[in-house]
Structures are given as C-alpha cells and as structure tokens.
C-alpha positions in Angstrom: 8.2 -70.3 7.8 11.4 -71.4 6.1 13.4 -68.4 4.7 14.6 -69.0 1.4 18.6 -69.6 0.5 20.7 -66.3 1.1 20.8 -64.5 -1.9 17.3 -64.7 -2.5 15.4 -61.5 -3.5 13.8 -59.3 -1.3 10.4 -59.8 -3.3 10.4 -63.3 -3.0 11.7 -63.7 0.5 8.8 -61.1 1.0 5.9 -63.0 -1.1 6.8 -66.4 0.4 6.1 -64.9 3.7 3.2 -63.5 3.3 1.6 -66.5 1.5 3.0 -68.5 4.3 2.2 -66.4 7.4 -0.6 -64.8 6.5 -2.4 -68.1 4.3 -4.7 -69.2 7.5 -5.7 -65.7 8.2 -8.2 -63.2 7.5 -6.3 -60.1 7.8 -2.6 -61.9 6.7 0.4 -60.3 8.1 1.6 -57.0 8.9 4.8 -55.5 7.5 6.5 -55.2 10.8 5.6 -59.4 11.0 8.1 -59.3 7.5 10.3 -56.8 9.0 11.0 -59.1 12.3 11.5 -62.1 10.1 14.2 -61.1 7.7 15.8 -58.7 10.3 18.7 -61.6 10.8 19.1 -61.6 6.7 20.2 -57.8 7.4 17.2 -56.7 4.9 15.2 -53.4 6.5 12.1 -52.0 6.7 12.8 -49.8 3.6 13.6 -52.8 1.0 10.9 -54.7 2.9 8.2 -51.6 2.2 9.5 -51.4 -1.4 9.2 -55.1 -2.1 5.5 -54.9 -0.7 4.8 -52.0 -3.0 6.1 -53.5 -6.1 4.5 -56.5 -5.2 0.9 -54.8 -4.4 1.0 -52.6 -7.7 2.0 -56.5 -9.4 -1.1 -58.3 -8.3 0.9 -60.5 -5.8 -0.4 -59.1 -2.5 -3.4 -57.5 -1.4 -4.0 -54.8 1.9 -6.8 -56.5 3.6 -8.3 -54.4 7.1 -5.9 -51.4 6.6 -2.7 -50.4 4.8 -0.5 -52.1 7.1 -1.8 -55.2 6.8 -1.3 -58.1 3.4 -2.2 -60.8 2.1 -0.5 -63.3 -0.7 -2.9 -63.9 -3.7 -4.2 -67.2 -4.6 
C-alpha cells in the first residue's frame, strides 16, 4: 500500500486503501486496518469513520461479513 501525497483527502486516502488492502480478500479490510495506516498522516478514527460513511452511502465501498468490515467496488 503506497499512501497518496500529503494533502490528499481523507476519502481518497481511505478508498485507495480499501481497494488496495482489501482487493484479494473476501471480507476486505476493517476500519481499524485504515485507522493503523494513516495514523502517521495524523488523520483519526473519526475522519477515517466519516470518510467510510460518505463513501458507503456513495456506492464506493461496501460492508461485507459485518459492519466493521469494507470492501472497494469494482
């Protein structure tokens, strides 16, 4: 996984890691997966949850076994 420039937005930094991450696998990732990935850009769990939601309720992710757990759409 290759985090994007800084200055990126939290969505994208958020959708590029779940369609990186979780591409291979049948459940995808887990928000604390994001969380521990762009803890070092100083971006929390908070934006990290928003940028999931906004990207759910846009078609870009999907929950897969439980509500914890994305993946990217194709």
């Amino acid at each position: 996984y290759a985090a994007p420039a800084a200055g990126a937005d939290v969505n994208s930094l958020v959708l590029s890691f779940f369609k990186t991450k979780g591409e291979n696998s049948d459940t995808g990732c887990t928000i604390q997966d994001v969380c521990a990935a762009v803890a070092a850009q100083n971006i929390g769990e908070a934006s990290v949850r928003e940028a999931v939601e906004f990207l759910t309720s846009d078609g870009h992710l999907y929950s897969t076994i439980d509500d914890m757990h994305f993946k990217g759409t194709s």
